[in-house]
ZAMARGU-4260 file (C-alpha; in steps of 0.2 Angstrom, whole numbers, plus 5000, padded with zeros to 4 digits):
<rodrens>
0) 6408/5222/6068 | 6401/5226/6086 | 6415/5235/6096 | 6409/5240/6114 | 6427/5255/6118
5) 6418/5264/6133 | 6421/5255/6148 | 6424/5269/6158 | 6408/5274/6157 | 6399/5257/6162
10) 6405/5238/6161 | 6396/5220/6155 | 6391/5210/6170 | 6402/5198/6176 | 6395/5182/6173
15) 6401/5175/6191 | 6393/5188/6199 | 6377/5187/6191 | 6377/5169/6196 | 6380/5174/6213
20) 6365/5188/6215 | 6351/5176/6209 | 6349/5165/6222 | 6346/5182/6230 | 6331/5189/6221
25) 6324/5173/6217 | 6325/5159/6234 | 6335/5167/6247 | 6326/5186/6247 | 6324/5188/6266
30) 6326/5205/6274 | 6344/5204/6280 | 6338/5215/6296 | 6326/5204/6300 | 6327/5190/6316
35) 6321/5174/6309 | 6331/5161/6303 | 6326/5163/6284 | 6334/5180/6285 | 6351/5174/6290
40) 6358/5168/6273 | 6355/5186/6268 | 6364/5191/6284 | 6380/5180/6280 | 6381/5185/6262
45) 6381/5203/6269 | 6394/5199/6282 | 6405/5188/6269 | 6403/5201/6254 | 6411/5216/6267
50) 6425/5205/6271 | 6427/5201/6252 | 6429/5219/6247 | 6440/5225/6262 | 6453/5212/6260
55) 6455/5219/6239 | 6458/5236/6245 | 6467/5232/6262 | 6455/5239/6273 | 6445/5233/6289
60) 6427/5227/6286 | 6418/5238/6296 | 6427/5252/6286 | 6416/5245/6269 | 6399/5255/6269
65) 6388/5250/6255 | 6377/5261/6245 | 6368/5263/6228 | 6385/5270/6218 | 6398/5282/6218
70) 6388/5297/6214 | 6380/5292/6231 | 6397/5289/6241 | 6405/5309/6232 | 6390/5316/6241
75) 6391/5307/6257 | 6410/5310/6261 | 6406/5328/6255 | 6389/5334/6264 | 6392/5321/6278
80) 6409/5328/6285 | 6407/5347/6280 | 6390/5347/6288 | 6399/5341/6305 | 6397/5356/6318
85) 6415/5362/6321 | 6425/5375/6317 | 6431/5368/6303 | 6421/5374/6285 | 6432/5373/6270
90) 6430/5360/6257 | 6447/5358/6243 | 6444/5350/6228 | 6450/5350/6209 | 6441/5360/6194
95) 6445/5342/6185 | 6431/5331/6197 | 6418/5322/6192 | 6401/5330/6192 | 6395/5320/6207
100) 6410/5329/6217 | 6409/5346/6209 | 6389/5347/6211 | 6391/5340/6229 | 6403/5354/6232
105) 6391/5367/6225 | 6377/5363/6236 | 6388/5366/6251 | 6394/5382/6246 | 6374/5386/6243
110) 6374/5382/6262 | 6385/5393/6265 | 6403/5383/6270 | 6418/5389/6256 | 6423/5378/6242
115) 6442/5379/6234 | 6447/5373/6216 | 6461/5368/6211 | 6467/5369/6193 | 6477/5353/6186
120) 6493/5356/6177 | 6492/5353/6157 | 6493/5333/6159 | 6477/5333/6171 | 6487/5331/6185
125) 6485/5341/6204 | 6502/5345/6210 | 6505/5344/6230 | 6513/5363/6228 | 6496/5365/6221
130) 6486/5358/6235 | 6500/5365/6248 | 6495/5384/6242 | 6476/5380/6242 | 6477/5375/6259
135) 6470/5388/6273 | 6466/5385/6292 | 6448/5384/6290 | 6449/5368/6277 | 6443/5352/6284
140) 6441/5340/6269 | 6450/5338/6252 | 6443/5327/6240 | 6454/5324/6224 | 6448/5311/6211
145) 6461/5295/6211 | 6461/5295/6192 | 6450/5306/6181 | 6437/5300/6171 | 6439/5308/6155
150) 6459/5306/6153 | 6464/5293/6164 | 6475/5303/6173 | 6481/5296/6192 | 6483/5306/6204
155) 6497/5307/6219 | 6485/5303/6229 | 6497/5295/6244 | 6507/5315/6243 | 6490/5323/6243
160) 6486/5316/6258 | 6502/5317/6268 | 6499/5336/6265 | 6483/5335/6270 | 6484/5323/6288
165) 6499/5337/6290 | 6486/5351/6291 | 6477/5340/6302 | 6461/5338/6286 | 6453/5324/6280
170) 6455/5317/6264 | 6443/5307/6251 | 6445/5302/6234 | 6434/5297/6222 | 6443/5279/6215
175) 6427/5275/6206 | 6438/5274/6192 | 6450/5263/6199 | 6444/5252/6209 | 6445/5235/6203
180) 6457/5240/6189 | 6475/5247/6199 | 6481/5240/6213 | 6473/5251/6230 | 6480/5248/6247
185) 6470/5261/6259 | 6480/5258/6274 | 6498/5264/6264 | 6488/5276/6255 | 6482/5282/6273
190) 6465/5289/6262 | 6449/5294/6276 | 6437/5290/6263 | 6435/5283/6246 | 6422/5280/6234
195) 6418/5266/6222 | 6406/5260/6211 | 6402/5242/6206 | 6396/5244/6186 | 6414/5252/6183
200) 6421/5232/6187 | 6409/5219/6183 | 6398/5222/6197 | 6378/5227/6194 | 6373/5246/6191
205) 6364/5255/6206 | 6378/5246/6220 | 6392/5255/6227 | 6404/5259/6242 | 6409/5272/6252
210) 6426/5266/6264 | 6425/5277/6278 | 6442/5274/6292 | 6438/5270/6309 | 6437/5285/6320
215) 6432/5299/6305 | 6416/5309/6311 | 6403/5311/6298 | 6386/5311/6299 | 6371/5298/6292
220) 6367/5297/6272 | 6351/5293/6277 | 6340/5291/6293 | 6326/5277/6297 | 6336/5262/6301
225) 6352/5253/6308 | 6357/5248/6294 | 6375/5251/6289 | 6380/5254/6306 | 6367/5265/6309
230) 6374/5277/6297 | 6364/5272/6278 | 6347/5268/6284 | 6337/5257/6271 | 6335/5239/6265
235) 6348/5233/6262 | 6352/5227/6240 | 6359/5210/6245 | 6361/5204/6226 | 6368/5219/6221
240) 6379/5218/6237 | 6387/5201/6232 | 6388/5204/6213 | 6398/5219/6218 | 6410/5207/6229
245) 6411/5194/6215 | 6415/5206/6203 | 6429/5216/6211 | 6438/5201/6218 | 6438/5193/6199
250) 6443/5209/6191 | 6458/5210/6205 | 6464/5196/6200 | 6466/5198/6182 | 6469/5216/6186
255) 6489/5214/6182 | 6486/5204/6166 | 6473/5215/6159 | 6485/5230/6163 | 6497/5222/6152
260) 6484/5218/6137 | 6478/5236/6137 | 6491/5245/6135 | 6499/5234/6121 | 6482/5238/6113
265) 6485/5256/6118 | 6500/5257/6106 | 6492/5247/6092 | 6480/5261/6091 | 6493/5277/6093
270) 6504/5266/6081 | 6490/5266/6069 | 6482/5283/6069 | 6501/5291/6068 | 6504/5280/6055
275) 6490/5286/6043 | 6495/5304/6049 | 6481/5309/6057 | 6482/5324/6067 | 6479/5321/6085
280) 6482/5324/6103 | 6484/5310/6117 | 6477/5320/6133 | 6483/5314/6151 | 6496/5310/6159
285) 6511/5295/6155 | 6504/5288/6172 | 6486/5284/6166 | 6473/5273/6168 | 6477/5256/6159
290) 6465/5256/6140 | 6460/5275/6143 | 6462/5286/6128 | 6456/5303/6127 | 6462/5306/6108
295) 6458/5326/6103 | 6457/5328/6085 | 6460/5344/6077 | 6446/5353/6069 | 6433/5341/6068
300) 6417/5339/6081 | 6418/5326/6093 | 6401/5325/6095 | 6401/5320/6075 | 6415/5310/6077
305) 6404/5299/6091 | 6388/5296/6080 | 6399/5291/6063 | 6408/5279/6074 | 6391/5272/6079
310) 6385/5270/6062 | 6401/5259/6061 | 6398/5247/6076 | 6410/5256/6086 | 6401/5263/6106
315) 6415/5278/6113 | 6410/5294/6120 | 6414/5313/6121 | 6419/5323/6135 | 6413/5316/6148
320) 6400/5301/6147 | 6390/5306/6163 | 6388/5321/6154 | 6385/5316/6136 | 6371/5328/6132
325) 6381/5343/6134 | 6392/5347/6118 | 6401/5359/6124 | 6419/5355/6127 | 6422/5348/6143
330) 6425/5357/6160 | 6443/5344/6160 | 6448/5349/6146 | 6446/5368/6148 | 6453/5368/6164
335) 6469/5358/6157 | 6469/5374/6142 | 6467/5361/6128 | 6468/5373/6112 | 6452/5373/6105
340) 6455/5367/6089 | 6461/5349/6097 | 6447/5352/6110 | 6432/5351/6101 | 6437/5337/6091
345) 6437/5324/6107 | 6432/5307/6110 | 6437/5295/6123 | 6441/5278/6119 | 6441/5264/6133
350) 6447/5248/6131 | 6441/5234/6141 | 6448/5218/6148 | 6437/5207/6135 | 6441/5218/6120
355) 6454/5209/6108 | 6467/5213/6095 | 6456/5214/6082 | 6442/5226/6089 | 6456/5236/6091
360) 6464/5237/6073 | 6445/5240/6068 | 6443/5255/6082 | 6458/5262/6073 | 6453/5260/6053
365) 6435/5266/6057 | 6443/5283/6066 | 6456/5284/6051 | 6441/5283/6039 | 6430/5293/6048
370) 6443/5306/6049 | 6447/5305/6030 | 6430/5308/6025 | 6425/5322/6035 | 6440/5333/6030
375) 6437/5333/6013
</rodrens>
């Protein structure tokens, strides 16, 4: 058996949408910036696809900037509002970002503006006493990740940025892992900025979003064009665009179902391991991303763990899976003081909509048996 348990790291392609992006890179490939008539269809499909994505998450069209990911999006919202001239210097973030955040961070501070870190509690959660304490009359943005990637943790984000909006700072959050999969309402979260990434719900790789509030200051990502409101200058990826659209308004929509299904399967797979006394740590938080598992083993080598898994059929990762050829044990986990017995012996197992019972038992047998053999 085939079991594909790491879709937190990428997602299959939503069949709709991939029939929605081929008119567009085999008939209908004008230049949407272009004037003639052949280049309109291109320049609806932009238009309808911004409208598309702004109704699932509750904001206003031109709030919905497209570019080629997340990784893209951390940058901009990081670079583009620090870099602003003002007064105003300090970037907040958490040592439990993703790399895209915490190396977007690092080539500020190289520049010369100030960087704080925030450490999570034990679950991988930032508490607002936390961020209150951090907090300092020079800051001008706080980014704080929505849910982190490697335990599924979610964040209080709406308390975060109440605090934040009280300093008068503007506050982004990386939802790549979210979108599409909880339920997001930027207006009631009150969120300047938030990042998402289309491969992490249906949509294709190499297409993202960046929302971005009416009335926040930031600079261009790149220059050359008008495209994106004169803000993200280049041609713009018009199948990739309305794949994206196609694929986060179907995955809303099951999103309450598949919620429901995953952590039922969630359980099987605790039930089972506890049951065959396997001993293990469930990392996170209770509040955690639906089908997320970042299950620490004691004394055994995640990295081992991975490849015997693979020899089975079974696709997971280790640590983080932006980061899979670093074996060391992940910046998360160290900063959440994992003991590192359990530490070392991590894999993250994320369950997807189109997983079944099945696949699930079989997850939980091969781990038991992998286990097994590699203490004796």
């Amino acid at each position: 058996m085939k079991v594909y348990a790491d879709h937190a790291a990428t997602t299959k392609l939503d069949i709709e949408a991939f029939e929605a992006m081929k008119p567009y890179l085999l008939n209908e490939f004008g230049n949407a910036s272009q004037p003639y008539s052949f280049s309109r269809t291109a320049k609806a499909a932009l238009r309808s696809a911004r409208i598309a994505i702004a109704e699932c998450i509750n904001a206003e069209p031109d709030e919905i900037y497209f570019t080629s990911g997340g990784t893209e999006s951390d940058n901009w919202a990081i670079k583009g509002t620090v870099l602003v001239r003002g007064e105003y210097r300090r970037t907040i973030t958490s040592s439990i970002e993703h790399h895209a955040l915490l190396h977007a961070c690092s080539a500020v501070e190289r520049l010369g503006y100030p960087v704080t870190y925030i450490a999570p509690d034990h679950e991988g959660v930032v508490q607002p006493v936390s961020l209150s304490g951090a907090l300092t009359p020079d800051t001008k943005i706080i980014s704080i990740m929505y849910a982190n990637n490697e335990v599924g943790s979610i964040q209080p984000i709406k308390e975060l940025c109440t605090i934040a909006h009280s300093q008068g700072c503007l506050f982004h959050t990386d939802a790549v892992q979210t979108v599409g999969h909880i339920p997001i309402d930027v207006k009631d979260l009150n969120v300047d900025m938030l990042s998402a990434s289309a491969h992490k719900f249906g949509g294709p790789k190499g297409i993202g979003f960046l929302f971005i509030k009416n009335g926040v200051s930031i600079l261009p990502y790149a220059d050359g064009g008008s495209q994106e409101n004169g803000l993200r200058a280049g041609t713009e990826n018009v199948a990739g665009i309305v794949g994206m659209a196609i694929a986060l308004k179907n995955s809303c929509k099951r999103m309450e179902e598949a919620a429901i299904r995953l952590k039922e399967y969630e359980g099987v797979l605790i039930k089972l391991l506890n049951s065959a006394g396997i001993d293990f740590v469930l990392n996170g938080s209770a509040n955690r991303l639906p089908g997320n598992l970042s299950l620490s083993f004691k004394n055994t080598d995640g990295e081992t763990l991975l490849h015997r898994l693979d020899l089975l059929g079974v696709s997971v990762s280790t640590g983080s899976a932006c980061d899979s050829v670093n074996t060391q044990v992940s910046h998360v986990l160290k900063a959440m003081n994992l003991p590192i017995q359990y530490a070392k012996g991590t894999i993250r197992v994320s369950l997807g909509y189109e997983n079944t019972a099945d696949e699930v038992e079989y997850i939980a047998t091969s781990l038991i048996k992998t286990l097994h053999r590699l203490g004796e």
